[in-house]
C-alpha positions as CSV (number, residue, x, y, z in Angstrom):
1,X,61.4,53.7,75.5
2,X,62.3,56.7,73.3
3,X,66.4,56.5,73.0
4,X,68.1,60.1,72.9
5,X,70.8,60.9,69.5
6,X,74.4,61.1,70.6
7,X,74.1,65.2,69.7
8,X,70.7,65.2,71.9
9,X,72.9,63.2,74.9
10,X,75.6,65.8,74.7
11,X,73.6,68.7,75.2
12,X,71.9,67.4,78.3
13,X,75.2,66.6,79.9
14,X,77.0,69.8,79.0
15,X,73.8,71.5,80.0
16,X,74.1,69.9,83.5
17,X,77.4,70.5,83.9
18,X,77.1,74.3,83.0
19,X,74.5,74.2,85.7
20,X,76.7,72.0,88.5
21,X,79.4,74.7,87.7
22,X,77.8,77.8,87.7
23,X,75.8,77.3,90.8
24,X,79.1,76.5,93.0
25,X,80.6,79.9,91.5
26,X,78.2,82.1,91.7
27,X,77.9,83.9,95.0
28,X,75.3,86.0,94.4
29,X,72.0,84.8,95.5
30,X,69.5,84.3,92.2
31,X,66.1,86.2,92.6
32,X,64.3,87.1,90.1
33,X,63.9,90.7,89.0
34,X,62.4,92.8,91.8
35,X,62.4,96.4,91.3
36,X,65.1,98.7,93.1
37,X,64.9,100.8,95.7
38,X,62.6,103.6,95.5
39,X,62.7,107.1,94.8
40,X,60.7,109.1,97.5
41,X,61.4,106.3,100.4
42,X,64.0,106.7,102.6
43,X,67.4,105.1,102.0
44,X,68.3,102.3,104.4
45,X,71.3,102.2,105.9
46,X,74.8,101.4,104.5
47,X,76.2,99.6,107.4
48,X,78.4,96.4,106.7
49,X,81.5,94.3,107.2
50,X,84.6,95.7,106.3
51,X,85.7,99.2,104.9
52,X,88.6,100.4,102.7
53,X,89.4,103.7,102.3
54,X,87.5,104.9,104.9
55,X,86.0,104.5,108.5
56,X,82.9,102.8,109.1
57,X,79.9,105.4,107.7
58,X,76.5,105.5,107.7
59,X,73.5,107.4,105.9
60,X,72.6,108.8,109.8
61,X,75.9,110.0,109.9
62,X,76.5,111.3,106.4
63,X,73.0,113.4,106.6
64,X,73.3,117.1,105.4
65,X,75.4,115.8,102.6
66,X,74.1,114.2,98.8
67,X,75.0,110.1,99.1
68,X,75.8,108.5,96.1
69,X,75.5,104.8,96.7
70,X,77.2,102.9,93.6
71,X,76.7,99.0,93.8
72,X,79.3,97.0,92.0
73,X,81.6,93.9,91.6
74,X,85.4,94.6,91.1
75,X,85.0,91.5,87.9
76,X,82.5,93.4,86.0
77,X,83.4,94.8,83.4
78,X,80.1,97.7,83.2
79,X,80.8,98.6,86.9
80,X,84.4,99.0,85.6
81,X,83.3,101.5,82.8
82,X,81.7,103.6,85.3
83,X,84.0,104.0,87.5
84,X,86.2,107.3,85.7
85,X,82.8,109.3,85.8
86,X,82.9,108.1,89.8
87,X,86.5,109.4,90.1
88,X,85.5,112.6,88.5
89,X,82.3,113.3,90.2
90,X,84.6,112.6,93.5
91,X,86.8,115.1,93.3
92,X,84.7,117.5,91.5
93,X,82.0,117.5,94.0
94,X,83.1,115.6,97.2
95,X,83.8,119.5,98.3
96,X,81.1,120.7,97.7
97,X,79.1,118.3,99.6
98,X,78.9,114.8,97.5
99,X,79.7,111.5,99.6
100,X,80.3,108.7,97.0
101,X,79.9,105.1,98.7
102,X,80.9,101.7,96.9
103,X,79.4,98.8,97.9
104,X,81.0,95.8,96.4
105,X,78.4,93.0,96.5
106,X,80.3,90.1,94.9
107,X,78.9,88.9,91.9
108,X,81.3,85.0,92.1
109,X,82.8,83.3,95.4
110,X,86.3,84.4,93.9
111,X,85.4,88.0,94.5
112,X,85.0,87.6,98.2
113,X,88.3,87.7,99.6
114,X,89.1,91.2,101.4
115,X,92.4,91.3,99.7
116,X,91.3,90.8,97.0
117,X,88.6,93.2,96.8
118,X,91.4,96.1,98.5
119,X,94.0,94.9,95.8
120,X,91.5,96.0,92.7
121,X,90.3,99.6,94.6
122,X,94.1,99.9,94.8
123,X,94.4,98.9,91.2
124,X,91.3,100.7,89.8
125,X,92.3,104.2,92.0
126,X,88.8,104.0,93.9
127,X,90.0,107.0,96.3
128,X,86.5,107.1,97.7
129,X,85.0,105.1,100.4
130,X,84.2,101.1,99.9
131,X,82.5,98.9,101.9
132,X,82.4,94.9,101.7
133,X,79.6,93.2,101.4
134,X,79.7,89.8,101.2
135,X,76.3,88.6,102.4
136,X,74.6,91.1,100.5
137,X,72.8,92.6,103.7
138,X,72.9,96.2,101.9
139,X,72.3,94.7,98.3
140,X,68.9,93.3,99.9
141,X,67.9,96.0,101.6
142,X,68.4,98.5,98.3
143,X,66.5,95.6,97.0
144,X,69.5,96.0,93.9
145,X,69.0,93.2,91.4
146,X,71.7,94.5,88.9
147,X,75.7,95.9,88.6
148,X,76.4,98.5,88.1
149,X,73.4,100.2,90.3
150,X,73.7,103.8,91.2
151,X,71.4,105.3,93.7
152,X,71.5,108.9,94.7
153,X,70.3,110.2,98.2
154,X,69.8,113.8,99.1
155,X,70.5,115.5,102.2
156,X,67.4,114.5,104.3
157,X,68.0,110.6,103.5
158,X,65.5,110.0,101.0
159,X,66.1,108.4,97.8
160,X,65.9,111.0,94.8
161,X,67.2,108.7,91.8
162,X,68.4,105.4,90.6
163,X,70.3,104.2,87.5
164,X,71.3,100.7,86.8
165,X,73.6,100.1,84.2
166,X,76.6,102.0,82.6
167,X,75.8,105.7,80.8
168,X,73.2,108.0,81.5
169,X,76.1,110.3,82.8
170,X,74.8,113.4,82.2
171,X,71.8,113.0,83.6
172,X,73.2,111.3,86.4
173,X,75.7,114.5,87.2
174,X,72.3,117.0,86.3
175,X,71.1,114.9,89.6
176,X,74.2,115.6,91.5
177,X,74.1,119.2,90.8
178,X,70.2,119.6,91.5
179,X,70.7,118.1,94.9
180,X,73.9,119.6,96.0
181,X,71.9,123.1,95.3
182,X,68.7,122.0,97.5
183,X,69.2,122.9,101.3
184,X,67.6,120.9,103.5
């Protein structure tokens, strides 16, 4: 019987208990990569749990208006960086005809709590409308994998661009402006 070095015994246990801890925290269920959702289908539906900021909406309801579905956790950091483009593109467009939708999909159990998640919109300024959700019902259904994940739907419903990840802001706001110009 081959006996493992002290260093060799270490690993293995620190190793486990990385893997003991880091399965209770995370809330998140791990899949592996699938793609997102789709440009050219149509968007499912927002619906969930709780709202800040705003009555309960849907994409049924929002249609004749551009939907900007941003998917992100109030701990990371990326979805953090994005979020003064959000606050501009808000109140720069939101007039003209621009819905912006959070959905915070918790990334660990500590993120869960509804007070908690209303404390940090209060904290970060989110002025636009967030919805909690906590078993992930709208995370699966945009089949997201990733935060920040920003998915743009025009005024029929249908899914017209994605973009997971921070940057990619002018393109992202070329988007806005290209579907706030179509009628349909």
């Amino acid at each position: 019987m081959r006996r493992e070095s002290g260093w060799t015994q270490w690993v293995i246990r620190a190793v486990a208990i990385v893997a003991v801890l880091t399965a209770g925290a995370l809330a998140v269920p791990l899949t592996p990569a699938q793609p997102g959702a789709r440009v050219g289908q149509a968007a499912p539906e927002i619906t969930g749990a709780s709202w800040l900021n705003s009555e309960p909406l849907t994409l049924a309801g929002l249609r004749g208006r551009v939907v900007f579905v941003e998917f992100w956790t109030f701990g990371c950091v990326n979805c953090q960086n994005v979020l003064p483009q959000l606050r501009g593109w808000h109140e720069r467009y939101g007039p003209a005809g621009l819905t912006i939708v959070g959905v915070h999909s918790p990334e660990f159990l500590w993120e869960k709590p509804r007070d908690r998640v209303a404390a940090a919109v209060r904290d970060l300024d989110i002025r636009y409308p967030v919805v909690q959700d906590n078993d992930y019902a709208i995370w699966k259904r945009f089949n997201t994998w990733a935060w920040p994940t920003a998915v743009l739907v025009d005024r029929r419903g249908v899914i017209r661009y994605t973009h997971i990840g921070e940057g990619a802001y002018a393109e992202t706001e070329a988007m806005i402006r290209r579907l706030l110009d179509e009628r349909g």
